[in-house]
N, C-alpha and C positions, 0 to 999 in steps of 0.2 A: 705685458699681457701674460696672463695663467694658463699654461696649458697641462695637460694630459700625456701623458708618451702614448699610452696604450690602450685607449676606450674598451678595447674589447676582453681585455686584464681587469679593468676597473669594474666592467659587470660581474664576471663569476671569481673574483681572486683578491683583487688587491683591500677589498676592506669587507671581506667576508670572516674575519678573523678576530671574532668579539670574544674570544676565550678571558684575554688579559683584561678584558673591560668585566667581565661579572664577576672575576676574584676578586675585583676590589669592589663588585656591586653592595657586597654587605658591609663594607666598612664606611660606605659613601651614603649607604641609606640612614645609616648611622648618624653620622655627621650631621644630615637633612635633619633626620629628627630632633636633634638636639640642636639645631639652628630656628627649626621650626618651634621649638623650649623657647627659645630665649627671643622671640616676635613674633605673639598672638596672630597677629594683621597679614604676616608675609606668607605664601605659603613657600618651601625650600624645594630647587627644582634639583635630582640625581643627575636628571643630563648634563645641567650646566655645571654643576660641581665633577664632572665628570668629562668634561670638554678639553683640558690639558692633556690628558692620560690617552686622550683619541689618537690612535694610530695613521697618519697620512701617506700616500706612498707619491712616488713621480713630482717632487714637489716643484715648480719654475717659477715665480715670481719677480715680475720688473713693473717697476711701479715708479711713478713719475713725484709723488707723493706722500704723506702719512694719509691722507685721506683715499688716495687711491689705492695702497697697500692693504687698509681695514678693509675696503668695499671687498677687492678682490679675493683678500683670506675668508672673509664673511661668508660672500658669496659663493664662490666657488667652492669649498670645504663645507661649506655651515659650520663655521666654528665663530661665532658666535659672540659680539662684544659689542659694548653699547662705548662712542666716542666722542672724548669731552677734550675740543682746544679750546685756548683764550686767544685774546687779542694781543700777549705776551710770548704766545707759544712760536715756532722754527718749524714750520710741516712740508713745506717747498722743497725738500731736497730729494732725488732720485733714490730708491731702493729697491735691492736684490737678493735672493733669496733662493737658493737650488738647493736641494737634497732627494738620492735615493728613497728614504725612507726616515721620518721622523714623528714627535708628537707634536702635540696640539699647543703643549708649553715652549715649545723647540720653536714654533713656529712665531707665539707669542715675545718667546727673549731677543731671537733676532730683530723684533722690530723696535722691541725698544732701544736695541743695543744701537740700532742704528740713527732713531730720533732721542737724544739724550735727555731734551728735557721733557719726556714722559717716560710713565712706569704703566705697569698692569695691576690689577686688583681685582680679586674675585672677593664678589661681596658676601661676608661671614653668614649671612641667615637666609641668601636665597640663590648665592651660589652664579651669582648672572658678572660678569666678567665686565671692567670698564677698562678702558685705556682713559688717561689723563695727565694731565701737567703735576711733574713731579712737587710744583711748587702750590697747589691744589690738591689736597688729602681730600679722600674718598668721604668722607665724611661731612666737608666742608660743601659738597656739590650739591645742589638743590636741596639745601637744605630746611626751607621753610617748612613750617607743620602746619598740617589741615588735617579734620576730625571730620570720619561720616556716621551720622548717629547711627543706622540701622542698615544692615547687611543690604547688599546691592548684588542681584543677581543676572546674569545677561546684558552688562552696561555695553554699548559702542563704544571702543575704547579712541577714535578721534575724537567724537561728536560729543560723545556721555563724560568721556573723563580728559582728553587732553584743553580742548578747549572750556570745561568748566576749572583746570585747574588753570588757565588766563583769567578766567574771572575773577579772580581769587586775589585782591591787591598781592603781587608779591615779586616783580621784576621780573615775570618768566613772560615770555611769548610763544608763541606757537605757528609754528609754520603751515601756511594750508593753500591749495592747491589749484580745491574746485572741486566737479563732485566728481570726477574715476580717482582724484587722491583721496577720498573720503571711501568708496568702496571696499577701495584696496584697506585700509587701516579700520576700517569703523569694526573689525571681529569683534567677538563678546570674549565679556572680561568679568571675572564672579570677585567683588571684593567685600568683605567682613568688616563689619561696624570699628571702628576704633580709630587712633591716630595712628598717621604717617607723616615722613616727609616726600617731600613731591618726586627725593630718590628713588625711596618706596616704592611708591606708585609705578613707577617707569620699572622700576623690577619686577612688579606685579605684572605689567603689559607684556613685559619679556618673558614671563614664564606662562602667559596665557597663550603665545603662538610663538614657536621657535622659528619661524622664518619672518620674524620682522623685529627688529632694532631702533635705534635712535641716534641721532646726532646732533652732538648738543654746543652751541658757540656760547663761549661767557666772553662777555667784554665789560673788563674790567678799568677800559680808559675811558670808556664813555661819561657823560653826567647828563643824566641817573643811570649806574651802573644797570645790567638787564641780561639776560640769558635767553637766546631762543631754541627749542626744542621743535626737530625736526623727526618725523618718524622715516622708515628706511623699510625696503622690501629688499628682501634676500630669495626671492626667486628670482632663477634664469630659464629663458626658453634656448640658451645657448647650451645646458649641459643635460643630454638624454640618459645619462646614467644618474642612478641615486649619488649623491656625493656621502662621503664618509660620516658627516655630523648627522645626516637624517637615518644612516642606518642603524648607528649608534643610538639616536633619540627612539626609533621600533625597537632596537634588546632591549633598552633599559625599560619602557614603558609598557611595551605588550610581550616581549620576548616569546617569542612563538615563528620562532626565522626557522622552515624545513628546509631551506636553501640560502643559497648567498645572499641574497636578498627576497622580497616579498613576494612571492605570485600575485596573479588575478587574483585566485581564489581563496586566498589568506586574505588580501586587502577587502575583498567582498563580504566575506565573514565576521571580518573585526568591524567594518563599518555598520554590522549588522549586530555589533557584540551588545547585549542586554547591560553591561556594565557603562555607563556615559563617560567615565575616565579612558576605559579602551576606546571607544568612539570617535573619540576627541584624539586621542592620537595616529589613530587610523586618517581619520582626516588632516590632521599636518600632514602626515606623510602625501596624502593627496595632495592637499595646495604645495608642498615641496617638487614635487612632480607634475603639477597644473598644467604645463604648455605640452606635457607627450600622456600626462592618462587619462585611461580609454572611458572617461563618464560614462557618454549615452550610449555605447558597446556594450558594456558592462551593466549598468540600469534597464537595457531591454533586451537582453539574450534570456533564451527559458533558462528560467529557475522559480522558486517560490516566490508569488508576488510577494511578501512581505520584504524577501531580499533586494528586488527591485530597488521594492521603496526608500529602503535605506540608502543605498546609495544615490539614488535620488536625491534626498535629501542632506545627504556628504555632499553633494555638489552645489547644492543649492548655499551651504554653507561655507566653501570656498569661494565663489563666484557674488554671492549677494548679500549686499553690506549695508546697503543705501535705499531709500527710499524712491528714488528715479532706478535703479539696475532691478533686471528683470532675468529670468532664466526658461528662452521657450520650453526645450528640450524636456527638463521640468515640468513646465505647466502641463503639457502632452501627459507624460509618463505618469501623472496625479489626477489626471481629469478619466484616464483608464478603470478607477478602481471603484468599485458598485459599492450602491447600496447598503447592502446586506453588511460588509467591509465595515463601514463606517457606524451601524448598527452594531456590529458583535464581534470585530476583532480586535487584535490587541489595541487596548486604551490610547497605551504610550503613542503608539504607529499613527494610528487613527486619530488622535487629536493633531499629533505635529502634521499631519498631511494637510488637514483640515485648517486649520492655522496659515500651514503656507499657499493653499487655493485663495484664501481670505488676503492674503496679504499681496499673492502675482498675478492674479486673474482675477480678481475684485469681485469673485464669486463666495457667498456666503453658504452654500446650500449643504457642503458638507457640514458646517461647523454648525451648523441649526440641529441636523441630525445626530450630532456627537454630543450637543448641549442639554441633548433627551436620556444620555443616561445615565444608571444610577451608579457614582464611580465612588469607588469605597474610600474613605481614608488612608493617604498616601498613594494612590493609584498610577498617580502622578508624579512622584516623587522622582524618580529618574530621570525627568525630564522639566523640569522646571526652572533651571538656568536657560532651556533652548525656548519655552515658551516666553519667558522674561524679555529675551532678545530679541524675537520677533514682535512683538507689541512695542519695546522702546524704536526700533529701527520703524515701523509702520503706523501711520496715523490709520491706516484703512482697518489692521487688524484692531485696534482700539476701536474705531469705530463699529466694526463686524460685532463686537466684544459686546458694545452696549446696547446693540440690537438683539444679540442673544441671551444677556444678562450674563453674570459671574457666577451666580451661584451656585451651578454645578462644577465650576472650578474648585470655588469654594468648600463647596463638600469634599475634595482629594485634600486642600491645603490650606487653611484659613488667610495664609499670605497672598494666595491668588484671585481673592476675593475685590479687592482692587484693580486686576491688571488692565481695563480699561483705563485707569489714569492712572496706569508707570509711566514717569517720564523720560525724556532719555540721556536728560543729563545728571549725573551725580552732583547732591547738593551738599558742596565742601562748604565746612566750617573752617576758618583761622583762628588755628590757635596762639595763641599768647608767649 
């Protein structure tokens, strides 16, 4: 088991000390960029290329496992690695693991050192970190290629892209659960027209939500060889403190820490932030923190409604994934807002409210009134990965869609002139 020495160290001290992470922030951005050069398709994530370098303090690990070792380092740290055995691989054997004080690589070498026949590899253009059979190059793993003609916004990354890349002749399978494992996995995932391998892709998944991974079995004795790919949840309702990966994942991508860690009232802010990149990482940070933050505290204490509603809708985007999952607390805090709101405030706000009444309370009456105005080109533009997402997750918002027609969508972005018939699977082509 993982433990802790000192919980109440680990909130204000032991991983408040991101100085050593932003000197090498420019030279890591660096690297991104020029990974992101060299694969149109992938985007390159700084955290994860930035994950070795991560500072851990009090470290305990005893692990009965290679598989129990990855979950616990995963988990408890958020450090972060997608894990590929074969049917050839030795993962049965006990491992341990103490230090004062080490990195994120430190933590990485002793596990190899201790399962011989794997290594580590951080992938060169998107930076997301695999453990695998040394006798299995990173290159060689999921290696099939599939082409998606035109850019895909908002996909469910269980529903939309893990089970359409089963569809897809090519020995891979996909592990599924039912539907709380479909809510848990189905986030949105924004992917660009082009080729990948199905690696890719699972890189792609990795750098759409930093708490959730993959594990992946190849059996290579079987006839017909086949791969199954399972996805992984790296929240715990066992650890109330941020752990070191998620605080490191807030410097590098909002960097705006006036404390050790986040306040209230930073996280309420950036959940509020006009930029959707800040948005989105304001909310990892929330579903990293899912089982101790204060949602409906926080979404109904006075402040500017429009603050409300953002985090509202943070919440609604950690918690609802699926088409059966619902969020009352939500529905409540959106059925609050008049009229006149939904008439003349902000577009962005006012649409995605409207969108998710349509989609939790099977109320259209917002989105009739938002479908009356006149929204200028690009109005929307900020928000159109989260619009994408709620129409493939919801047959009801598709349907609300076709009752109020598209065209005023259409008038902010000619792409959303269809979003009545987004689908929600990604339609993969095989390539040759």
């Amino acid at each position: 088991m993982l433990s802790y020495k000192d919980d109440s160290k680990l909130k204000t001290k032991n991983y408040s000390k991101m100085a050593p992470y932003l000197c090498v922030f420019m030279a890591l951005l660096a690297f991104a960029s020029q990974a992101r050069a060299n694969n149109e398709n992938t985007m390159a994530s700084v955290w994860d290329f930035a994950l070795p370098t991560m500072q851990v303090n009090n470290v305990e690990i005893n692990a009965v496992s290679l598989q129990d070792a990855w979950k616990q380092i995963s988990t408890d740290f958020l450090l972060r690695s997608v894990l590929v055995v074969s049917d050839n691989s030795l993962t049965n054997t006990p491992f341990s693991f103490k230090a004062a004080k080490c990195s994120g690589e430190d933590v990485l070498n002793a596990v190899t050192g201790s399962y011989h026949d794997f290594m580590w590899t951080q992938d060169s253009n998107t930076g997301v970190i695999w453990f695998h059979p040394k006798d299995l190059g990173l290159v060689d793993i999921l290696s099939p290629k599939i082409r998606i003609a035109d850019e895909q916004l908002g996909v469910p990354m269980q529903e939309g892209i893990l089970e359409a890349i089963e569809d897809v002749p090519n020995g891979i399978r996909v592990k599924q659960w039912g539907t709380g494992f479909t809510n848990t996995f189905n986030y949105p995932v924004d992917l660009q027209a082009g080729e990948y391998s199905v690696r890719d892709l699972l890189n792609t998944c990795c750098i759409a939500n930093p708490n959730k991974t993959f594990y992946i079995q190849v059996y290579t004795n079987r006839k017909p060889q086949f791969t199954v790919i399972s996805a992984v949840n790296l929240s715990s309702y066992k650890l109330t403190a941020p752990r070191p990966g998620i605080l490191l994942f807030w410097t590098l991508e909002i960097g705006k820490l006036s404390e050790s860690i986040p306040t209230n009232e930073q996280i309420v802010a950036e959940l509020a932030n006009p930029d959707p990149k800040i948005r989105w990482a304001a909310r990892m940070y929330t579903e990293a923190m899912i089982w101790h933050f204060p949602f409906e505290e926080l979404m109904n204490r006075p402040q500017p409604q429009e603050q409300g509603l953002w985090v509202c809708l943070g919440a609604i985007n950690v918690f609802v994934h699926s088409e059966e999952a619902t969020y009352t607390d939500g529905i409540k805090k959106m059925q609050t807002v008049s009229k006149d709101f939904f008439e003349k405030g902000d577009p962005n706000l006012a649409v995605l409210v409207a969108v998710e009444l349509a989609r939790l309370a099977k109320d259209v009456t917002a989105l009739n009134i938002v479908s009356q105005r006149k929204l200028r080109a690009g109005a929307l533009a900020r928000i159109k990965s989260e619009i994408n997402y709620s129409a493939r997750v919801s047959s009801k918002v598709r349907d609300a869609l076709r009752i109020t027609g598209t065209d005023w969508l259409g008038a902010s972005d000619p792409s959303l002139k269809n979003l009545d018939k987004v689908p929600s699977k990604v339609s993969f082509i095989k390539s040759n």
